[in-house]
N, CA, C and O of each residue as an XYZ file, in Angstrom:
768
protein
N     237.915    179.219     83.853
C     236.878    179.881     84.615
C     235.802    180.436     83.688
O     234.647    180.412     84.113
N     236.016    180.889     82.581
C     235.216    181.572     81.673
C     234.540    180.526     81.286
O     233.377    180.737     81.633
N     234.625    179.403     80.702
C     233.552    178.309     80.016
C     233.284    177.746     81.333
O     232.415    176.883     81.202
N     233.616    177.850     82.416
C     232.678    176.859     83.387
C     231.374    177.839     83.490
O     230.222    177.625     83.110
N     231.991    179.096     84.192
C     230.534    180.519     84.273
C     229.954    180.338     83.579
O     228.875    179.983     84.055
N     229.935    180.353     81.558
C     229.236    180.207     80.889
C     228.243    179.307     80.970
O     227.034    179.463     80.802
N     228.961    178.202     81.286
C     228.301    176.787     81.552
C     227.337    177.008     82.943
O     226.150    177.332     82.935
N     227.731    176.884     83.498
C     226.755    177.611     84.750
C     225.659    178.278     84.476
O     224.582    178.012     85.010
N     225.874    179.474     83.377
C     224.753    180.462     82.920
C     223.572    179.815     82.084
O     222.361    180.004     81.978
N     224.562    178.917     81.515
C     223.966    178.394     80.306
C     222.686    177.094     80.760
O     221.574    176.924     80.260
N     223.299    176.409     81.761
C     222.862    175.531     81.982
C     221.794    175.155     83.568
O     221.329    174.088     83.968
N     221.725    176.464     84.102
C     220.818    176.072     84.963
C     219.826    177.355     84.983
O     220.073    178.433     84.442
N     218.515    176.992     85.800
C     217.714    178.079     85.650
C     216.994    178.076     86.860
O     216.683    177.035     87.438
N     216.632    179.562     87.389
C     215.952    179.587     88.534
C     217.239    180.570     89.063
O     217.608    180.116     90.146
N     217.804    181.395     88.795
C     218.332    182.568     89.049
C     219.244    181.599     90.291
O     219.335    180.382     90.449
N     219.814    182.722     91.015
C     221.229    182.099     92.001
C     220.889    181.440     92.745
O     221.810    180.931     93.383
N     219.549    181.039     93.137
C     219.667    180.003     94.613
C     219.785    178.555     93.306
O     220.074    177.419     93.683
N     219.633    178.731     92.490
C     219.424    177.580     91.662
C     221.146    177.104     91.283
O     221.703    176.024     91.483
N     221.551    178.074     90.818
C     222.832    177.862     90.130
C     224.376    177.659     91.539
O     225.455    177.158     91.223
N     224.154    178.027     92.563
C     224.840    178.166     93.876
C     225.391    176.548     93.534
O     226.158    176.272     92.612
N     224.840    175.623     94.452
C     225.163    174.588     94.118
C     226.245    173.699     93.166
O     227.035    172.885     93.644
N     226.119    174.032     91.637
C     226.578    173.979     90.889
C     227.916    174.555     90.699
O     228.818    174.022     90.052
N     227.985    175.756     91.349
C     228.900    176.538     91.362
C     229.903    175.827     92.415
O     231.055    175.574     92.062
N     229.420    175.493     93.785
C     230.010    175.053     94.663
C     230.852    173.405     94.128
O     232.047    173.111     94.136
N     230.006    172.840     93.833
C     230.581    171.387     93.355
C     231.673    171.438     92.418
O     232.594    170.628     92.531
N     231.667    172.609     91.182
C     232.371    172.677     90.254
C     233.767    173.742     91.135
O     234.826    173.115     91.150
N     233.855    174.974     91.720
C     234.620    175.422     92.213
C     235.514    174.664     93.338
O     236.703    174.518     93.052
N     235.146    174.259     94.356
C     235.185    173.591     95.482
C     235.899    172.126     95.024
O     237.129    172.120     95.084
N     235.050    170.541     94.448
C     235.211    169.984     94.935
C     235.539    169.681     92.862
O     235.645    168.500     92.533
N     235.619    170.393     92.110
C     236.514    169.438     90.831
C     237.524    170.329     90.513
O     238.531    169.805     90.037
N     237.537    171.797     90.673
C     238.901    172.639     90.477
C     239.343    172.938     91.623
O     240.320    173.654     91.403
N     239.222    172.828     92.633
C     239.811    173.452     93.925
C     240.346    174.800     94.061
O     241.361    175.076     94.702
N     239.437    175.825     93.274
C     240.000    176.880     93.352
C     239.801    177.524     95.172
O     240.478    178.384     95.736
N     238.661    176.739     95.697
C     238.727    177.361     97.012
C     238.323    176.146     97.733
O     237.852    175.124     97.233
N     238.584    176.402     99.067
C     238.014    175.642     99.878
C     236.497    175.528    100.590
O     236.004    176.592    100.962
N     235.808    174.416    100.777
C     234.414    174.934    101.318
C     233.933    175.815    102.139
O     232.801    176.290    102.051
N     235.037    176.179    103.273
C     234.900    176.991    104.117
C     234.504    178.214    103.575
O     233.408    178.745    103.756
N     235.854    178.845    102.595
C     235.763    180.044    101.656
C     234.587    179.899    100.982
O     233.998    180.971    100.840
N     234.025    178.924    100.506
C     232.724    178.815     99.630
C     231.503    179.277    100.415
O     230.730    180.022     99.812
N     231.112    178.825    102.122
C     230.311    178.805    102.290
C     230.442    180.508    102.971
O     229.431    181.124    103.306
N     231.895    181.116    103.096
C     232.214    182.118    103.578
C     231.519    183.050    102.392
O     230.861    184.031    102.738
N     231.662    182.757    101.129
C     231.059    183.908    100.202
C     229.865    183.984     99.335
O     229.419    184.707     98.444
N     229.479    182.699    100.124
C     227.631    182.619    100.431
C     227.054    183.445    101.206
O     226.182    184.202    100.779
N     227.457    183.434    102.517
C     227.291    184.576    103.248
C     227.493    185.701    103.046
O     226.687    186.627    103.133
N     228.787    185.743    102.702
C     228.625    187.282    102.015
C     227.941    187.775    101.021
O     227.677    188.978    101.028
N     227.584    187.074    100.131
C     226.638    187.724     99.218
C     225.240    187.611     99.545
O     224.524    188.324     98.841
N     224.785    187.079    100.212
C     223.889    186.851    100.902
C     223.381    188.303    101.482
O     222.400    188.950    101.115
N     224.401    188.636    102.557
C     223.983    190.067    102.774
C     224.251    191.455    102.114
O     224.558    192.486    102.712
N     224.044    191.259    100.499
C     224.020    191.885     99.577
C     223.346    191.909     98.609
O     222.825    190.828     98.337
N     223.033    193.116     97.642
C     221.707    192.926     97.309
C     222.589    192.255     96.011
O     223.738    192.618     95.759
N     221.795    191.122     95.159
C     222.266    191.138     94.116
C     223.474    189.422     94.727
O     224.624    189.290     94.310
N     222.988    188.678     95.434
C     223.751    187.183     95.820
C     224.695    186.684     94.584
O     225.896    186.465     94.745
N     224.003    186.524     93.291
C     224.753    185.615     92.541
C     226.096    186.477     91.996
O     227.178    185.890     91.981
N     226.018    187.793     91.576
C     226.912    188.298     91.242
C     228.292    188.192     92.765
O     229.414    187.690     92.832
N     227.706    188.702     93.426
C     229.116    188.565     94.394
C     229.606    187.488     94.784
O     230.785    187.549     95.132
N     229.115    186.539     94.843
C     229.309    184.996     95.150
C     230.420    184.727     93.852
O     231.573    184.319     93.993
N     229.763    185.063     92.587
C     230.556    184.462     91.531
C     231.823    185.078     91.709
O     232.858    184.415     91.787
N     231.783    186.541     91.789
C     232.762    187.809     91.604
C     233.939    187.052     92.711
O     235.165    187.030     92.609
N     232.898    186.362     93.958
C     234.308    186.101     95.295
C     234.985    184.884     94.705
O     236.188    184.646     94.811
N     233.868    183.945     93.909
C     234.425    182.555     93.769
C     236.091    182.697     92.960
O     237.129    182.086     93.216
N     235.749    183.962     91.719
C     236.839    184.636     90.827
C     237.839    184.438     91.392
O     238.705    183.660     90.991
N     237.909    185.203     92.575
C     238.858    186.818     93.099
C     239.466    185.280     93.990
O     240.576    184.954     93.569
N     239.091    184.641     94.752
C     239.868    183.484     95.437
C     240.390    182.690     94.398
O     241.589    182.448     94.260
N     239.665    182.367     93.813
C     240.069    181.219     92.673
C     242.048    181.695     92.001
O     243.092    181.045     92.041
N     241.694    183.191     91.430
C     242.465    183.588     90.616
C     243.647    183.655     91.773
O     244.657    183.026     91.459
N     243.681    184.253     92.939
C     244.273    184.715     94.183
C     245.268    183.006     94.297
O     246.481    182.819     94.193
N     244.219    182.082     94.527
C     244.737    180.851     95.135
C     245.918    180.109     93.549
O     247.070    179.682     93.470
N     244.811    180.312     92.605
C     246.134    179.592     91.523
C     247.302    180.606     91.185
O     248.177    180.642     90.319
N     246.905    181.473     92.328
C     248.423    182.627     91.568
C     248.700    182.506     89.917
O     249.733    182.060     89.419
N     247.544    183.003     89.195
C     247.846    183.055     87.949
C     248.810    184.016     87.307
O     249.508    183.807     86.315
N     248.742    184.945     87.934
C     249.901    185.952     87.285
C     251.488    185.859     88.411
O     252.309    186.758     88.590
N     251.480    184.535     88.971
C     253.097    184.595     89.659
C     252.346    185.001     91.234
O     251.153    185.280     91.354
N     253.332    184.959     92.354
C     253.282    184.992     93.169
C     253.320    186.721     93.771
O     252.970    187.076     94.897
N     253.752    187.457     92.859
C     253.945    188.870     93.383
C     252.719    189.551     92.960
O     252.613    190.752     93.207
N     251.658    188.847     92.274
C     250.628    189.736     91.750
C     249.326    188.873     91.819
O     248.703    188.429     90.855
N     249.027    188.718     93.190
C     248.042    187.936     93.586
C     246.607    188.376     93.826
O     245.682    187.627     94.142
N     246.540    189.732     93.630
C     245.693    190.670     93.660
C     244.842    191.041     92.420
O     243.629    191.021     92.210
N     246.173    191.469     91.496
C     245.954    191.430     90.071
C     244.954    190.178     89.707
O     243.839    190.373     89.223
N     245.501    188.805     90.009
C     245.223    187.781     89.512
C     243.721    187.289     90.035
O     242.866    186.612     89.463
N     243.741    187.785     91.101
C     241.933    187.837     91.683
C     240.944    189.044     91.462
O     239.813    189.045     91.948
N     241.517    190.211     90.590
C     240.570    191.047     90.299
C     240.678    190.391     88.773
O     239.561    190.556     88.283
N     241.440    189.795     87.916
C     241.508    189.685     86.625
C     240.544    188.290     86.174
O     240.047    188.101     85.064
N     240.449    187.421     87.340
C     239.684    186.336     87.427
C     238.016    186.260     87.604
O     237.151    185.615     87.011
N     237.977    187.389     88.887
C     236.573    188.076     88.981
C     236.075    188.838     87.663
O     234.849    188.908     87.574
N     236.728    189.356     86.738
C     236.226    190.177     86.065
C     235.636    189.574     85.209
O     234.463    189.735     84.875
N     236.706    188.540     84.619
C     236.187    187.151     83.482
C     235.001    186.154     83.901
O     234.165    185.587     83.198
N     235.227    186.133     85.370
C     233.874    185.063     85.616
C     232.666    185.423     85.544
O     231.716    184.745     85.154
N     232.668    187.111     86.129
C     231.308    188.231     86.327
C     230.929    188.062     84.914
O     229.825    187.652     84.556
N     232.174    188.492     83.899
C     231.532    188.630     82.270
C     230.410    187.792     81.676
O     229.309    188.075     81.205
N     231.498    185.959     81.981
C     231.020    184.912     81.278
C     229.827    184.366     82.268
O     229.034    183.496     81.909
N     229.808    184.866     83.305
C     228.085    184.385     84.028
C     226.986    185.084     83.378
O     225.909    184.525     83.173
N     227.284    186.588     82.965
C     226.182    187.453     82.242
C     226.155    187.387     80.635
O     225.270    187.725     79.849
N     226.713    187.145     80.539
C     227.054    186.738     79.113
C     225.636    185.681     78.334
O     224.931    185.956     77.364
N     225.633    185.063     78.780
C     224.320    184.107     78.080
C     223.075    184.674     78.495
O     222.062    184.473     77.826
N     223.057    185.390     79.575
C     221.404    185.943     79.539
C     221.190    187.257     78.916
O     220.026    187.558     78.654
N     222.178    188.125     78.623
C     222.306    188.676     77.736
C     222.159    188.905     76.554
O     221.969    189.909     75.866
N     222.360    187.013     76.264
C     222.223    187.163     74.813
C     220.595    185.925     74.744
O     220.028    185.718     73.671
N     220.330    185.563     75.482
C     218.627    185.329     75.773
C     218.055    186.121     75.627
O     217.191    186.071     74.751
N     218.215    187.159     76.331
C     217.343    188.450     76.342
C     217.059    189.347     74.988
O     216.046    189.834     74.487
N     218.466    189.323     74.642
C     218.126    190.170     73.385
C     217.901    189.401     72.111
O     217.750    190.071     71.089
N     217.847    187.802     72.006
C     217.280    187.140     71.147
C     216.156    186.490     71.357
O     215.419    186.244     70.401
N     215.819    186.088     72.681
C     214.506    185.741     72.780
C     213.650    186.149     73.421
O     212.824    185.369     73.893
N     213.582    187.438     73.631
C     212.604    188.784     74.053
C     211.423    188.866     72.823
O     210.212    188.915     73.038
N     211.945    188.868     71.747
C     210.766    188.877     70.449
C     209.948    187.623     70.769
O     208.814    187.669     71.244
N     210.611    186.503     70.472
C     210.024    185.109     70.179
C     208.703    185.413     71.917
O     207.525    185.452     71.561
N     208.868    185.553     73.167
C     208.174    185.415     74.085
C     207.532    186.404     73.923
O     206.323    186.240     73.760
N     207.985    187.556     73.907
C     206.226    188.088     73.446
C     205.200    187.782     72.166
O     204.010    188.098     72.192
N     205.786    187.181     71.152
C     205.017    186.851     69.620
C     204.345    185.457     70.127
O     203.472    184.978     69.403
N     204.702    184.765     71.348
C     203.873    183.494     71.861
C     203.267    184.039     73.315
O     202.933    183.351     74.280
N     203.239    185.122     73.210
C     202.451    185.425     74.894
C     201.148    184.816     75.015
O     200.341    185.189     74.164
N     200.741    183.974     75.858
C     199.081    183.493     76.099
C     199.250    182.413     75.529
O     198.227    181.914     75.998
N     199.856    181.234     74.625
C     199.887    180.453     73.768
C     200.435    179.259     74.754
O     201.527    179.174     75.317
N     199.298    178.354     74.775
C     199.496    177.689     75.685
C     200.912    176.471     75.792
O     201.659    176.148     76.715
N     200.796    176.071     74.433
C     202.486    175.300     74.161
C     203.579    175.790     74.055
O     204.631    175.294     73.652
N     203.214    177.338     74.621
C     204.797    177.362     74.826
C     204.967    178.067     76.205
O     206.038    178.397     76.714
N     203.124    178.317     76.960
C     203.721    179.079     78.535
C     203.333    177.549     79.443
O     203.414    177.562     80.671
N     203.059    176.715     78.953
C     203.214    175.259     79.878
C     204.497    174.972     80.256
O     204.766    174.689     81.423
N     205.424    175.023     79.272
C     207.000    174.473     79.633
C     207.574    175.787     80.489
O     208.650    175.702     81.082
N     206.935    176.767     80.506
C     207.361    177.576     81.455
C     206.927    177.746     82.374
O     207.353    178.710     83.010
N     205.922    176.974     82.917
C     205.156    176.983     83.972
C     205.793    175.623     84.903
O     205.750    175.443     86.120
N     206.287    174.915     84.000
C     206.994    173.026     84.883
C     208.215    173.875     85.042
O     208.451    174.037     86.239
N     209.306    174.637     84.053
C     210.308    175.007     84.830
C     210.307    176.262     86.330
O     211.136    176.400     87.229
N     209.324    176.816     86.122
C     209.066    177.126     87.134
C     209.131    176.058     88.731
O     209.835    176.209     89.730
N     208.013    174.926     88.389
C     207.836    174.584     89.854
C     209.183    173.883     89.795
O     209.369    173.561     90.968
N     210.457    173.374     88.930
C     211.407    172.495     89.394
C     212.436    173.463     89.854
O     213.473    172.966     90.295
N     212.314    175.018     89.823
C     213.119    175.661     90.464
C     212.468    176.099     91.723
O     213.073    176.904     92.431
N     211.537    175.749     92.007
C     211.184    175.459     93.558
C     211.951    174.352     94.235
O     212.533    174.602     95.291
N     212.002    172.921     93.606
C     212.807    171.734     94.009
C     214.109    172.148     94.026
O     214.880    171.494     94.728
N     214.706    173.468     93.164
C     215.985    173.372     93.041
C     216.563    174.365     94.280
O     217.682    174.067     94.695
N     215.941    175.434     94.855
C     215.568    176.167     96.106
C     215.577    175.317     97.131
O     216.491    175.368     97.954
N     214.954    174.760     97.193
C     214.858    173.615     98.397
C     215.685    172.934     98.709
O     215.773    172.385     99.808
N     216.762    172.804     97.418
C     217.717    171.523     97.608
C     219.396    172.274     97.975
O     220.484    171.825     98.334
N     218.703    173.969     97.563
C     219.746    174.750     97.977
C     219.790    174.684     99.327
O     220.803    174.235     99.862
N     218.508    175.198    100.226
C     218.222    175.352    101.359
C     218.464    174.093    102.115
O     218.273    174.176    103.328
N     218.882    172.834    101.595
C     219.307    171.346    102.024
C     220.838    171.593    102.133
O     221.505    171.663    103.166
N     221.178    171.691    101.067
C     222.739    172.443    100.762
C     223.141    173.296    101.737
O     223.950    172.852    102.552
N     222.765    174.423    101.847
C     223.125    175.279    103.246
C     222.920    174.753    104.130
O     224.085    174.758    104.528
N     222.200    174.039    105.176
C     221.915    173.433    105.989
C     222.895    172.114    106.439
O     223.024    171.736    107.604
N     223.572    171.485    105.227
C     224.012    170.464    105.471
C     225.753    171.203    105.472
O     226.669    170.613    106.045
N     225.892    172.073    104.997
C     227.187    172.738    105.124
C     227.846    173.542    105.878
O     229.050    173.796    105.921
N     226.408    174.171    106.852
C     226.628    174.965    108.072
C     226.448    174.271    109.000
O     227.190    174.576    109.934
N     225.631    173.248    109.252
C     225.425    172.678    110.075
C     226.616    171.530    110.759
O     226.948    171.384    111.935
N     226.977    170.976    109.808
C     227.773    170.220    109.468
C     229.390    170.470    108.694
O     229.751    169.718    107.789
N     229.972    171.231    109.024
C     230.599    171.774    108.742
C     232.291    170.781    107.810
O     232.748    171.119    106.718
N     232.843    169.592    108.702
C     233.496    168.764    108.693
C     232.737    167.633    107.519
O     233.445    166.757    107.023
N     231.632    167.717    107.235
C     230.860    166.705    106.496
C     230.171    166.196    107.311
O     230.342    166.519    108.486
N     229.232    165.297    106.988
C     228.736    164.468    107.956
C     228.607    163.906    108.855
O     227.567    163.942    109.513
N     229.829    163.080    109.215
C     230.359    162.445    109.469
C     231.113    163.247    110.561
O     231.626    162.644    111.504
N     231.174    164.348    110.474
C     231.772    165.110    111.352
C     230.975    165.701    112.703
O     230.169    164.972    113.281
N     231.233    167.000    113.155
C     230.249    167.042    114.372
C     229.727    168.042    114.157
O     230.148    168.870    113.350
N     228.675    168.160    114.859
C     227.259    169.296    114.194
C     227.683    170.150    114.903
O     228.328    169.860    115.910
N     227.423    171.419    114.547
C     227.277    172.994    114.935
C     226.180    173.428    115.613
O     225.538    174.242    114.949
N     225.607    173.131    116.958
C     225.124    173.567    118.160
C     224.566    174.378    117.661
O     223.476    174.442    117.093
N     226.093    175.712    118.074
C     225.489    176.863    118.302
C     224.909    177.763    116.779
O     224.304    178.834    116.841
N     225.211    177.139    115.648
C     224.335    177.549    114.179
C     223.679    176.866    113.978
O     223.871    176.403    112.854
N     222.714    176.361    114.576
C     221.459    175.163    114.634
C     220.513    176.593    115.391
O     219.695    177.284    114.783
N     220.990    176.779    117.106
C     220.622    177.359    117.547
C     220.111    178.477    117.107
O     218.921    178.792    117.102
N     221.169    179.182    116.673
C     221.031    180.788    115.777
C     219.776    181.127    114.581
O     218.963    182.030    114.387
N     220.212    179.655    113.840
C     219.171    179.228    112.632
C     217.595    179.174    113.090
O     216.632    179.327    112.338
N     217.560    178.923    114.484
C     216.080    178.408    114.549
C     215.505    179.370    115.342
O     214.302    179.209    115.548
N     216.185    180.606    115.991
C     215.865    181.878    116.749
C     215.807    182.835    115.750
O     215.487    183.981    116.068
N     216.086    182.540    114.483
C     216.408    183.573    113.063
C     214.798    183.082    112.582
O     213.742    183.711    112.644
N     214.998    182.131    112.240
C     213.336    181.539    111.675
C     212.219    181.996    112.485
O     211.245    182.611    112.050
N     212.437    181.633    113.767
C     211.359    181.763    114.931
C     211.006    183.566    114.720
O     209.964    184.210    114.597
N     212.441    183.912    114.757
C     211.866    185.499    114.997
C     211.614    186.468    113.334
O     211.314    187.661    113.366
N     211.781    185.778    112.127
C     211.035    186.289    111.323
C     209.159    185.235    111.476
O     208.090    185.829    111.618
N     209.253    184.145    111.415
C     208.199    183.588    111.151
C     206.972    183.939    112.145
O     205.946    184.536    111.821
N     207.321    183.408    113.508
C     206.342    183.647    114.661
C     206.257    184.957    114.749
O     205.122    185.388    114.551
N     207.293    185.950    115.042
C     206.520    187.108    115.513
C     207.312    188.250    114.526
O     207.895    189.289    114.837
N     207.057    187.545    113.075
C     207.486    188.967    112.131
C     207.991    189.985    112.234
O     207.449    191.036    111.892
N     209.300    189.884    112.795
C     210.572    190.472    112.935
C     211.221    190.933    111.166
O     211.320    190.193    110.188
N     211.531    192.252    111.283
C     212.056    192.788    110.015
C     213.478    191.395    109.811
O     213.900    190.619    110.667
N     213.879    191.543    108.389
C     214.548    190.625    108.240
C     215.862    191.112    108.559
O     216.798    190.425    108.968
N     215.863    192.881    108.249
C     217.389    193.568    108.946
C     218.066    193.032    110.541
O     219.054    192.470    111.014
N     216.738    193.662    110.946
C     217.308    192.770    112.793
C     217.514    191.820    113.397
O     217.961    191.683    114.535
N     216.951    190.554    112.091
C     217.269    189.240    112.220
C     218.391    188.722    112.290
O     218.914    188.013    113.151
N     219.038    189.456    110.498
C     220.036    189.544    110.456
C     221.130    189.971    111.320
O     222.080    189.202    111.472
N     221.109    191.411    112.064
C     221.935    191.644    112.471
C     222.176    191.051    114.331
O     223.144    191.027    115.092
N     220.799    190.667    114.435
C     221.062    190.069    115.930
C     221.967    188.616    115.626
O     222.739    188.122    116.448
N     221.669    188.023    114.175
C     222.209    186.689    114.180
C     223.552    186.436    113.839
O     224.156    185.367    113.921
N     224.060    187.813    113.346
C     225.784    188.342    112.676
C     225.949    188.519    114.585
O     226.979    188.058    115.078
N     225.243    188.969    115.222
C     225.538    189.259    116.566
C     226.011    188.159    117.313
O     227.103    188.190    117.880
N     225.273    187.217    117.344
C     225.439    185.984    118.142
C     226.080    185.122    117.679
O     226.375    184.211    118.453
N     226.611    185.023    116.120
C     227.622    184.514    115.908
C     228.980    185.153    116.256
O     229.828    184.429    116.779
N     229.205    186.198    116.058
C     230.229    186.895    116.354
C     230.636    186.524    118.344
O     231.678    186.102    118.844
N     229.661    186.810    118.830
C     229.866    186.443    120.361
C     230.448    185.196    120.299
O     231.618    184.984    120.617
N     229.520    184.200    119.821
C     229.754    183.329    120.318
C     231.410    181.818    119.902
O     231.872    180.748    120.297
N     231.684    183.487    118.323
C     233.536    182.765    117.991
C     234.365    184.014    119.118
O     235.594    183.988    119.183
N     233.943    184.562    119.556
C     234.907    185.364    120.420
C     234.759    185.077    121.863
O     235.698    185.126    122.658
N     233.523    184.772    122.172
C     233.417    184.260    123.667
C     233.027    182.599    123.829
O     233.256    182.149    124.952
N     232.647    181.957    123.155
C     232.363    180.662    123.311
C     233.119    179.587    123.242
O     232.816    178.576    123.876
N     234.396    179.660    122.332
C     235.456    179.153    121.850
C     236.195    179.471    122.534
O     237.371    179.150    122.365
């Protein structure tokens, strides 16, 4: 878990909607520390928290460590706070050490055009990489079974009364939220 986080940290850019993905493919579908469900379960949850990538990683931990019962079967708790702690470390760990080594070098090239161009292209490809998140969520909520499987109605529905009512008539994003935690909730307790 520690060199994948690293790797994760190390290797993608554009803060957590960027790195999500990555996380999911590598947790999910080459270690199986969780299942997609749980994955897309602690998307959401961090989602409605400030600060997404840390809790996402912290949940990916805490299941991961929980599910391989690393410390035995009687200390499954242990083994998902001891897992979270190492993954939280080794995700912060490399920008950490960006920061405090290449904080000099970016300000001694501030304004200098060969070196704020390459920061200006990684910029717009973490727009593409946003987008492909927002493809990602979409194709995982929507679609829940895979593709191939059968679409989700009523989180199609939810999704496009959530959009409608921040976009069209600029609805705070709190009440969006909580009318749309609303109507999901109804609709696994009364619809089902």
């Amino acid at each position: 878990m520690a060199w994948f986080f690293t790797k994760a940290a190390l290797l993608t850019f554009g803060g957590a909607y960027a790195v999500l993905p990555y996380v999911y493919q590598g947790a999910v579908e080459h270690f199986g520390w969780l299942t997609a469900e749980q994955m897309i379960d602690g998307l959401a949850l961090g989602e409605t928290t400030p600060g997404p990538l840390i809790m996402v990683v912290a949940f990916v931990g805490f299941v991961g460590g929980w599910t391989k019962a690393l410390f035995g079967p009687d200390a499954l708790w242990l083994a998902g706070a001891a897992a979270a702690a190492v993954v939280t470390f080794f995700t912060f760990l490399p920008s950490f050490a960006f920061i405090l080594l290449g904080a000099p070098f970016i300000e001694a090239t501030h304004g200098k055009l060969q070196f704020t161009a390459p920061l200006t292209a990684i910029t717009a490809a973490v727009v593409g990489v946003i987008v492909n998140l927002a493809v990602f969520f979409a194709q995982h909520v929507l679609w829940p079974q895979g593709l191939g499987g059968r679409f989700e109605w009523p989180s199609a529905l939810i999704g496009l009364a959530a959009g409608i009512a921040l976009w069209r008539f600029k609805a705070g994003v709190i009440p969006v939220i909580a009318g749309s935690a609303a109507a999901g909730l109804a609709w696994q307790l009364l619809g089902r």
